[in-house]
C-alpha positions in Angstrom: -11.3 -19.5 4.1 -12.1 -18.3 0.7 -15.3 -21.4 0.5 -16.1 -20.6 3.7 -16.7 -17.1 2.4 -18.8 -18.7 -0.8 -20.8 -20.7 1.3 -21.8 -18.0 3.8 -22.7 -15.5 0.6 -24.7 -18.6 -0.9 -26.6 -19.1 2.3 -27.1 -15.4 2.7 -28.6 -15.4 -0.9 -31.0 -18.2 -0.4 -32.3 -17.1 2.6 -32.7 -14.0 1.2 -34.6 -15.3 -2.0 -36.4 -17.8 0.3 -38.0 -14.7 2.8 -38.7 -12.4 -0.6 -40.1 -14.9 -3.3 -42.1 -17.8 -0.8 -45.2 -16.0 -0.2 -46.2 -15.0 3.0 -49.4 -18.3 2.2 -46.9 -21.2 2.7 -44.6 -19.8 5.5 -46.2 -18.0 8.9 -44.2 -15.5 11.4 -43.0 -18.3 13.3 -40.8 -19.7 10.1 -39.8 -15.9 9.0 -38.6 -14.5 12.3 -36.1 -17.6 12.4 -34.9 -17.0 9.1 -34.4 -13.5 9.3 -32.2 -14.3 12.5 -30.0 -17.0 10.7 -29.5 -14.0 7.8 -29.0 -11.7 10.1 -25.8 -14.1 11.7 -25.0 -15.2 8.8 -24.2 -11.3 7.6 -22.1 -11.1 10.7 -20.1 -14.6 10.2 -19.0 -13.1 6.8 -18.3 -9.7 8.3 -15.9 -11.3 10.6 -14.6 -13.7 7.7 -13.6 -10.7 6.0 -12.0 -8.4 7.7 -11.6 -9.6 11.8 -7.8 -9.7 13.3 -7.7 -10.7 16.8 -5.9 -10.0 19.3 -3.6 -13.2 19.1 -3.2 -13.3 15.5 -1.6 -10.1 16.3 0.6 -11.3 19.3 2.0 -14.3 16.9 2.9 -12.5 13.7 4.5 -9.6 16.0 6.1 -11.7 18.8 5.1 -9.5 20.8 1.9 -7.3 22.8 1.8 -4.1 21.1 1.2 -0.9 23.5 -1.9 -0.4 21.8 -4.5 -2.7 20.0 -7.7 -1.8 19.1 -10.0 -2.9 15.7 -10.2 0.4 13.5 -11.0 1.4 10.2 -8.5 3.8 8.3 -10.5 5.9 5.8 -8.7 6.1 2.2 -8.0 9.4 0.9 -10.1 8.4 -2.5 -13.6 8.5 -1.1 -14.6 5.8 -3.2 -12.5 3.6 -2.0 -13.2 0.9 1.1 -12.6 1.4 4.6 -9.3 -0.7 5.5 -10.0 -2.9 8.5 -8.2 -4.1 10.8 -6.4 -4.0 14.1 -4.0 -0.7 15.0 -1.1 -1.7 17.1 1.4 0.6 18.5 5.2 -1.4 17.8 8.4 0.1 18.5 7.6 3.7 18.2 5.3 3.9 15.4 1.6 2.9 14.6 1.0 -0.2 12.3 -2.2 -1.1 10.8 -2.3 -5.1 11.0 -5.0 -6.5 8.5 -6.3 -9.7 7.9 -4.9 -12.0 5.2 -5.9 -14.8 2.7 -3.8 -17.4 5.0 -5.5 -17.2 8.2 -7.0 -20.3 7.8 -3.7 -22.1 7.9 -2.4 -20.0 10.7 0.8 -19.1 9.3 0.4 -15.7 8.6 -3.0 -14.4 9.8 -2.5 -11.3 9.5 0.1 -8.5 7.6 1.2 -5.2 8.2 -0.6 -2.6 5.7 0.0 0.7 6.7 2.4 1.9 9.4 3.4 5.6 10.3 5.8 6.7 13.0 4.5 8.4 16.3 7.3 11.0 16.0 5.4 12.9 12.8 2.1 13.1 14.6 1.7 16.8 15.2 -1.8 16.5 16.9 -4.7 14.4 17.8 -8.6 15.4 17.0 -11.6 13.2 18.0 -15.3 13.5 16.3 -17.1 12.2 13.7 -14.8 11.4 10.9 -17.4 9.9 8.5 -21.2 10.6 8.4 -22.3 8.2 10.6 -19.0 7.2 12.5 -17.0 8.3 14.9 -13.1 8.0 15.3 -10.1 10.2 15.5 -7.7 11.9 13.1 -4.2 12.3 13.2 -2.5 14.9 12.2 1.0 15.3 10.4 1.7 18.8 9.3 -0.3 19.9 6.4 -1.3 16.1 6.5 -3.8 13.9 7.8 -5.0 9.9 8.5 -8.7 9.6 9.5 -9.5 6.4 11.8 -13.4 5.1 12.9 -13.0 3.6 16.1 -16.1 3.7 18.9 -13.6 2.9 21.7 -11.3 5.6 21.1 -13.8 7.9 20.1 -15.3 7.5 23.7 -11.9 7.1 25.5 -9.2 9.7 24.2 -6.6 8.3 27.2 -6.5 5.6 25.5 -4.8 6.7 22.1 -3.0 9.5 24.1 -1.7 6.7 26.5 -0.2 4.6 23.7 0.9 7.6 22.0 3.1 8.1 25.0 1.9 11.9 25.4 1.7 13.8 28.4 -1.9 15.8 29.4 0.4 18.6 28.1 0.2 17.3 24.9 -3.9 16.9 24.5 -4.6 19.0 21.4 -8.7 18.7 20.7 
């Protein structure tokens, strides 16, 4: 996967230097507009390279369909560091963040637990806008807390409350 990743970033590059540096004289609209489209997908190709799970690469490293999957990103607590990505699954009575790994491409592995936390220490739930431009939910352990963007839940609460296996007595906004 890792010269799949090379090539895409190649191509990206090219076409990039190919729109910026040809002058506008030797190509018209009708060659640009394609070529900003093929950059365009090939931006989302390495996106999903990079950081997609799916549903069954969950389902065959856990032998098993977790209570709850959904693709978030759990925000670090150093706020320079990346968003990790990747698909939150509710297994055996705690939450597990399954991320992508380096061996999906020989389906062995395609995927690896990285951060799990058990449903019995959440204290609360709180929905909103948990970075500038992205919305998600927090949860809330005590004095401590684990942001999450996800659109879905953000929209849904029932969802997360659902998997969380809470009661309407529960809801805490």
């Amino acid at each position: 996967m890792e010269g799949m990743k090379t090539i895409a970033r190649i191509l990206i590059l090219l076409d990039f230097a190919a729109i910026v540096f040809i002058p506008s004289v030797y190509m018209n609209r009708l060659t640009m507009i394609p070529m900003f489209l093929v950059m365009i997908a090939l931006v989302g190709f390495y996106w999903a390279a990079m950081f997609w799970v799916g549903k069954k690469d969950v389902r065959k490293v856990l032998e098993t369909t977790p209570g709850l999957d959904v693709f978030v990103g759990k925000i670090p607590a150093d706020p320079n560091a990346d968003l990790l990505r990747g698909r939150l699954c509710v297994i055996d009575g705690r939450l597990a963040l399954m991320q992508r790994t380096e061996d999906k491409i020989h389906h062995k592995t395609p995927c690896k637990e990285a951060w799990s936390l058990d449903i019995d220490q959440i204290t609360s739930v709180g929905f909103g806008k948990v970075l500038p431009a992205r919305k998600g939910f927090i949860l809330y352990m005590g004095d401590d807390e684990v942001k999450f963007t996800s659109a879905s839940i953000a929209k849904d609460h029932n969802i997360l409350y659902k998997a969380l296996g809470w009661n309407v007595e529960n809801k805490q906004n």
